[in-house]
N, C-alpha and C positions, 0 to 999 in steps of 0.2 A: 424456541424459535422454530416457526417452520423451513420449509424448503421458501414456497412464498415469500416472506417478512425476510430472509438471507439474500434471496435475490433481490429484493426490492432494495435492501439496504447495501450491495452490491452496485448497484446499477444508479443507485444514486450519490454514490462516492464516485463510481465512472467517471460519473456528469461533471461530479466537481472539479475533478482531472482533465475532464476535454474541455471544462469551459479555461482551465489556467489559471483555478482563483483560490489561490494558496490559500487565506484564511480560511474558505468551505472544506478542503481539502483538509486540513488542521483539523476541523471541528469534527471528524470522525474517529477521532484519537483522546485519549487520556493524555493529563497531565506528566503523570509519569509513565507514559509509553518504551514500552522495550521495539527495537525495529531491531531485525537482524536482515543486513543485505550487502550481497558480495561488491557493492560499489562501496560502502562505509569501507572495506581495508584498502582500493584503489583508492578513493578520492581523499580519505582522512586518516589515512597510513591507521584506522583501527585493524587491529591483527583476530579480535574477536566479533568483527563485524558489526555491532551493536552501537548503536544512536541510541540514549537515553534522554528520555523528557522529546516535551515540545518543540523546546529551541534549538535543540540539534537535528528534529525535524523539519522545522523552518529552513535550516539553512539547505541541508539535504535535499527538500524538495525543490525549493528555489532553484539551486544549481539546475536541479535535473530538468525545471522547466526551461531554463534560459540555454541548457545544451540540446536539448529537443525539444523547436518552436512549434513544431507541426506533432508534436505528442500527443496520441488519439487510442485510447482504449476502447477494445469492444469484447462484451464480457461473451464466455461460452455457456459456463455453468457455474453453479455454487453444491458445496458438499458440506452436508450439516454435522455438527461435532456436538454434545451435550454443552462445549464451552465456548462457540462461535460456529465458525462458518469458515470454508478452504473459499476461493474464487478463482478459478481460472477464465485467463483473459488475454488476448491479443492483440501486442502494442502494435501502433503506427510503421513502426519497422520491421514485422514479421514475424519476431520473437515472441514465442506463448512464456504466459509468468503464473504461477498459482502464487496466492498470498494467503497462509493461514494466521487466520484474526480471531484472538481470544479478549473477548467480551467481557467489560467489567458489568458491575450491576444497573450501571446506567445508561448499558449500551455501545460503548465507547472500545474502542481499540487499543489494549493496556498491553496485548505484546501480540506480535506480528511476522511473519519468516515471509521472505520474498524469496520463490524458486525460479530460478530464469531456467528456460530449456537451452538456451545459445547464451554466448558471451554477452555481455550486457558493460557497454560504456558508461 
């Protein structure tokens, strides 16, 4: 992957995010997706952080769009790793977040680390 094809595939998850349309949003994920994010031990009492698969990504995302209606990312940069890409990006509420996304063979988002620089609801 280059720098290029990272950001574009950055900035086009962005999109699916500020447009609010969970299934697009979904579609940049594997089936069996590992997510680690400090809101899975707040909202789902996981002590390991970890949402597996899809449909705990559904719900996850879901919530998070329906607790922030005016949820608005805008990307800074992308950092290329031989197994994805990191993206750092700054939500609607002022909080910068790096997501480092490791890429299955088809593209796909098969496990993911959300870094908040501030507390994150």
């Amino acid at each position: 992957m280059t720098f290029d094809e990272a950001l574009q595939h950055a900035q086009h998850w962005a999109a699916a995010w500020n447009a609010h349309d969970l299934d697009r949003i979904l579609s940049f994920y594997a089936d069996d997706v590992v997510f680690e994010v400090s809101t899975a031990v707040t909202r789902w009492q996981k002590p390991d952080g970890k949402l597996r698969g899809k449909s705990e990504l559904r719900k996850h995302f879901g919530l998070g769009l329906q607790l922030a209606p005016q949820l608005r990312f805008e990307i800074e940069t992308v950092f290329l790793a031989p197994s994805g890409y990191a993206v750092l990006y700054r939500r609607d509420n002022g909080n910068r977040v790096v997501d480092c996304v490791a890429l299955d063979s088809d593209g796909l988002a098969s496990h993911a680390i959300a870094y908040y620089a501030g507390a994150q609801q």
